[in-house]
matplotlib code that plots the C-alpha trace (Angstrom):
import matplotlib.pyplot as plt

x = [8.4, 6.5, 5.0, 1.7, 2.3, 2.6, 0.1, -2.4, -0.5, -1.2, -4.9, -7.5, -8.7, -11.5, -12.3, -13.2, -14.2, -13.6, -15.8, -18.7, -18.1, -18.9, -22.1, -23.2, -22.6, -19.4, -16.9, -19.4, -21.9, -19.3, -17.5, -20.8, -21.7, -18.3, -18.2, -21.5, -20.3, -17.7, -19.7, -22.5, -20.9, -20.3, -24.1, -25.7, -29.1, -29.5, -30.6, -28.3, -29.7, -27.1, -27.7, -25.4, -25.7, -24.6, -21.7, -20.1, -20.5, -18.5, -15.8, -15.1, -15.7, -15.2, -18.2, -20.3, -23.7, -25.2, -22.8, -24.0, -27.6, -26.7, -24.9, -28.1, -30.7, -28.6, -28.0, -32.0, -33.2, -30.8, -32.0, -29.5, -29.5, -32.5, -32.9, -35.3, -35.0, -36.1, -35.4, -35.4, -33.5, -34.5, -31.0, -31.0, -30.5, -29.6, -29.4, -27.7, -29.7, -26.7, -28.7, -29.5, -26.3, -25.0, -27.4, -25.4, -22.3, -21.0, -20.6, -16.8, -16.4, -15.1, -12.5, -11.3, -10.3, -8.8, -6.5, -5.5, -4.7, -2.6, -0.9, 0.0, 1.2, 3.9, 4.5, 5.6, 7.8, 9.2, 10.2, 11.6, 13.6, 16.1, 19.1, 19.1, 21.4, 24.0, 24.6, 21.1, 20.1, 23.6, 22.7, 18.9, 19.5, 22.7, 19.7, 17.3, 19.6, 20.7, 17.5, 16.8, 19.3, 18.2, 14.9, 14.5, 17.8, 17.0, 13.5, 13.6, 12.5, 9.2, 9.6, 7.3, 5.0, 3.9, 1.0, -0.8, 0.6, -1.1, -4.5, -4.5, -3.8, -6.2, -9.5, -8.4, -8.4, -6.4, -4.4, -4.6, -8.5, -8.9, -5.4, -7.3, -9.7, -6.7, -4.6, -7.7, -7.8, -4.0, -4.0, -6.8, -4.5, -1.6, -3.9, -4.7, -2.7, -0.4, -0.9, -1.7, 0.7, 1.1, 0.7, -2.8, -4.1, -3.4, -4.6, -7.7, -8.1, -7.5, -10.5, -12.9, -15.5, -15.9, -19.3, -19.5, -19.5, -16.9, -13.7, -14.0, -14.1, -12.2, -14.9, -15.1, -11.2, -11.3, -14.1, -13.8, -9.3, -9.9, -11.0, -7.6, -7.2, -10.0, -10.1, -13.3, -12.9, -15.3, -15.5, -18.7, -20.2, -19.2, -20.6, -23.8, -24.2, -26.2, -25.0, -27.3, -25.6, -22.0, -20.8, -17.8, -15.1, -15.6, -18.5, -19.0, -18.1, -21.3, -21.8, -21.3, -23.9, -26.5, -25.3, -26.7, -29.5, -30.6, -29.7, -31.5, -34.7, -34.8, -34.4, -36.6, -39.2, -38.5, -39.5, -42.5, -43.1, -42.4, -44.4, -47.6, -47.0, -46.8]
y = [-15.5, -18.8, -20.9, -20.3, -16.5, -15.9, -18.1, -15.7, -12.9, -14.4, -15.2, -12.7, -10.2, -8.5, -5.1, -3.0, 0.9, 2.6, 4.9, 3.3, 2.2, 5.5, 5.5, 2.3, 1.9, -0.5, -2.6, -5.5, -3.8, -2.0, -5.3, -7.1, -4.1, -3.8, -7.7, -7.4, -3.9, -6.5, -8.9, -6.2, -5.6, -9.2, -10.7, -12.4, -10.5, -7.5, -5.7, -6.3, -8.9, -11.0, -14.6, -16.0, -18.5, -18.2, -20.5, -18.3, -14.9, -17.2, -18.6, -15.3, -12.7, -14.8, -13.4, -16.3, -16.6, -14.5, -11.9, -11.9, -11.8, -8.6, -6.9, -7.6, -5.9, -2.7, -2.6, -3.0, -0.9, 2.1, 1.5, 0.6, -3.3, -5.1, -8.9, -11.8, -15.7, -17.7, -20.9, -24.3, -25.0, -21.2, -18.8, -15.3, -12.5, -9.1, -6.0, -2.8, 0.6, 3.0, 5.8, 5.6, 4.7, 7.8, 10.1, 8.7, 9.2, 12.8, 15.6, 15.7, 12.4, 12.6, 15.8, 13.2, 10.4, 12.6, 14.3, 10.9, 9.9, 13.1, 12.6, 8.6, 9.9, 12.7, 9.8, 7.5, 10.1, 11.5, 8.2, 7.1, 10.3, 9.3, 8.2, 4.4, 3.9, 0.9, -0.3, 0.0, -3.7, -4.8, -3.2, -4.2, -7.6, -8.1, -6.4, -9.1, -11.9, -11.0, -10.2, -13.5, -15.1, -14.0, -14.5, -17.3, -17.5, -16.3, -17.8, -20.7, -23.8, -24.7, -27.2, -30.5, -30.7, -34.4, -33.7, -31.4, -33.9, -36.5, -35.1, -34.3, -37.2, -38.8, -36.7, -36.0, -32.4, -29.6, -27.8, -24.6, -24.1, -25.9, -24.7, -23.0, -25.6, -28.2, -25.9, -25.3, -29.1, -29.2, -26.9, -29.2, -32.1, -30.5, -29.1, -32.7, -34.2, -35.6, -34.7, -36.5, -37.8, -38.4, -42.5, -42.2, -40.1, -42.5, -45.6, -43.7, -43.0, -47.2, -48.0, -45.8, -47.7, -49.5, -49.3, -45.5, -44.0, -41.6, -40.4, -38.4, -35.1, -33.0, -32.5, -36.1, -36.1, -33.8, -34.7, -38.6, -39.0, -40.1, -43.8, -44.1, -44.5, -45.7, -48.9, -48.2, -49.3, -49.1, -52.8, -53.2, -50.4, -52.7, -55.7, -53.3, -50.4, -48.1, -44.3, -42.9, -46.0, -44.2, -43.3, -41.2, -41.1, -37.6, -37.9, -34.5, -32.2, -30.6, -31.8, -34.8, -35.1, -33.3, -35.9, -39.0, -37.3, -37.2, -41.0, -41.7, -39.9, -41.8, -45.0, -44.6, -43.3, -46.5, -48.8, -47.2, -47.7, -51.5, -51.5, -50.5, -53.0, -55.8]
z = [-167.3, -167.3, -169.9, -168.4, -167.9, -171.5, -172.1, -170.3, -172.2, -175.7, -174.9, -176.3, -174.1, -173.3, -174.4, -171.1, -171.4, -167.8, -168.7, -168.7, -164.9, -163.8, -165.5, -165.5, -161.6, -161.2, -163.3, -163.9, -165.7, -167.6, -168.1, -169.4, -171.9, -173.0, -174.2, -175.9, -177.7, -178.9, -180.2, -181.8, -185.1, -185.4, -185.1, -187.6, -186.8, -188.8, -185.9, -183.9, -181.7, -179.9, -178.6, -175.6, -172.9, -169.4, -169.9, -172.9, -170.6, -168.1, -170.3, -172.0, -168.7, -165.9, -164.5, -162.3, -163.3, -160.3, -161.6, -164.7, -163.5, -161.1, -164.2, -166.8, -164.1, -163.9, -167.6, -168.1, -165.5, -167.0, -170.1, -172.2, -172.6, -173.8, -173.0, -173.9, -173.7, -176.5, -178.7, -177.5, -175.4, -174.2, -174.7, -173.8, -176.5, -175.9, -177.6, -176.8, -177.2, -178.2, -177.9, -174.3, -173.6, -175.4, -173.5, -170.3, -171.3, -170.0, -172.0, -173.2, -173.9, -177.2, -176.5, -173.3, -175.6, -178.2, -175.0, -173.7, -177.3, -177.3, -174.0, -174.9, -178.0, -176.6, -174.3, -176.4, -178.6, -175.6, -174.6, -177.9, -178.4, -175.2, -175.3, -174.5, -171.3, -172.9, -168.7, -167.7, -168.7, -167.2, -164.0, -163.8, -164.8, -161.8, -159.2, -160.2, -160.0, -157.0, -155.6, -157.2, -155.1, -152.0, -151.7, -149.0, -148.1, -144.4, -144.6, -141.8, -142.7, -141.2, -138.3, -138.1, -136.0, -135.4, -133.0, -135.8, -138.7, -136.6, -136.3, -140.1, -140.4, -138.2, -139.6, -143.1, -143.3, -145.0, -143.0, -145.8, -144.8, -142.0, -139.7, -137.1, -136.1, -135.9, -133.9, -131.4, -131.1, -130.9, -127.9, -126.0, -126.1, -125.1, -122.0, -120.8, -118.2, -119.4, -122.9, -125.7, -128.1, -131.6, -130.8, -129.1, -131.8, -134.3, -131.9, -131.2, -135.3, -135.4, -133.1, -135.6, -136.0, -139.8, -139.8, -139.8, -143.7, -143.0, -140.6, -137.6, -137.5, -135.3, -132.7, -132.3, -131.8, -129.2, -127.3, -127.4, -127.8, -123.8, -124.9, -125.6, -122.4, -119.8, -121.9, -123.7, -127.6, -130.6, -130.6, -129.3, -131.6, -134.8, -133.0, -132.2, -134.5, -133.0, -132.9, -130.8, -127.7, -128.0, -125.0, -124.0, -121.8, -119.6, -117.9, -116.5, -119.9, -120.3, -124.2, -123.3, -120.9, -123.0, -125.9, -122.9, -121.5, -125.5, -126.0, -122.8, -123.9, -127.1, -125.2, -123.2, -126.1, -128.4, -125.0, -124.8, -128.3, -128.0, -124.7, -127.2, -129.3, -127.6]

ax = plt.figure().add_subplot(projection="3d")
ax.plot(x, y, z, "-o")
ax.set_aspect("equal")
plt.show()
């Protein structure tokens, strides 16, 4: 077991009553309700009042603060939490009304947690009453380490792939969230004829222009790699920065097209301006 494992183990936990899940209308609720049961007999108002901020539900539930908001409207609207803001800066206070809550508690509550205190308790005798089995830690321990042992032995080891690496590389992304999108990109360049290689990604990633406040994206890769080879550069876009002037190398794809019909629109609009003005 790991250092942080048992650190989780250690840590204080929270006191959650299933029970009140079924009543209450799901675990949040139950969970919220259950943490301020906790802190009830431990408020400094006498009437039992109990001031938190979002931030301390967070920390101590890990509920978000949406969460938290969803689990306060149930509690309220079934009756059983009561919640106000005040003080400067404004923190909410809540206070639980036990009777309500008892009234929706089932009938046989009480006679269930005495039988389950029964039943863990013949379970735990029963358990301590048997005869402890001298080879059974022997045994369990030799399954685990070889188990242990095994585990990736057979795995393979995953192969390199320098066309993906290289248009990671060349838009910056992470492969974890972003695997599909590079893999559809991937397949395009393999489609062209001939296909791209790891080299012309790269070179095509050099030409980016500097002016431009971030990397490409992996549209941009896909759709404008073929500079790369007609000759076309982003030279003249660093002399000239002006986006809306790119133009790319396939002509007929249809976003292209729709991309230069755009450009040629504005164009034409800003000549008409400056024809106005003049």
């Amino acid at each position: 077991m790991t250092g942080k494992i048992e650190a989780i183990l250690t840590d204080r936990p929270v006191a959650y009553h299933p029970i009140l899940a079924k009543v209450l209308g799901g675990v949040k609720p139950a969970l919220f309700i259950s943490q301020l049961m906790y802190w009830t007999p431990r408020a400094r108002d006498k009437n039992g009042w109990i001031f938190k901020s979002a931030n301390e539900f967070e920390e101590e539930l890990g509920m978000t603060r949406r969460e938290q908001e969803t689990a306060r409207k149930i509690l309220v609207a079934k009756g059983v939490l009561r919640h106000k803001v005040k003080g400067v800066p404004p923190v909410s206070h809540y206070q639980i009304d036990f009777a309500r809550l008892e009234e929706l508690l089932p009938d046989g509550t009480v006679q269930f947690r005495q039988k389950r205190q029964i039943d863990f308790d013949e379970s735990a005798k029963s358990i301590s009453t048997k005869a402890p089995n001298p080879n059974r830690n022997t045994e369990t321990t030799a399954e685990i380490t070889a188990e242990t042992t095994n585990i990736g032995a057979d795995k393979p080891r995953r192969v390199r792939d320098a066309l993906f690496d290289a248009i990671v590389e060349c838009c910056g992304v992470d492969p974890a969230t972003a695997g599909s999108s590079i893999g559809k990109v991937k397949t395009a360049m393999l489609k062209a004829s001939p296909p791209y290689t790891p080299e012309e990604i790269r070179k095509w990633r050099a030409m980016w222009p500097a002016w431009k406040d971030s990397g490409p994206t992996l549209w941009q890769l896909k759709e404008q790699i073929g500079t790369v080879r007609n000759g076309s550069n982003h030279a003249e876009h660093q002399r000239n920065p002006k986006p809306d002037e790119w133009r790319v190398a396939d002509p007929n794809n249809p976003a292209i097209i729709r991309i230069n019909q755009r450009n040629a629109e504005r164009e034409a609009e800003r000549e008409r301006q400056r024809a106005q003005l003049r």
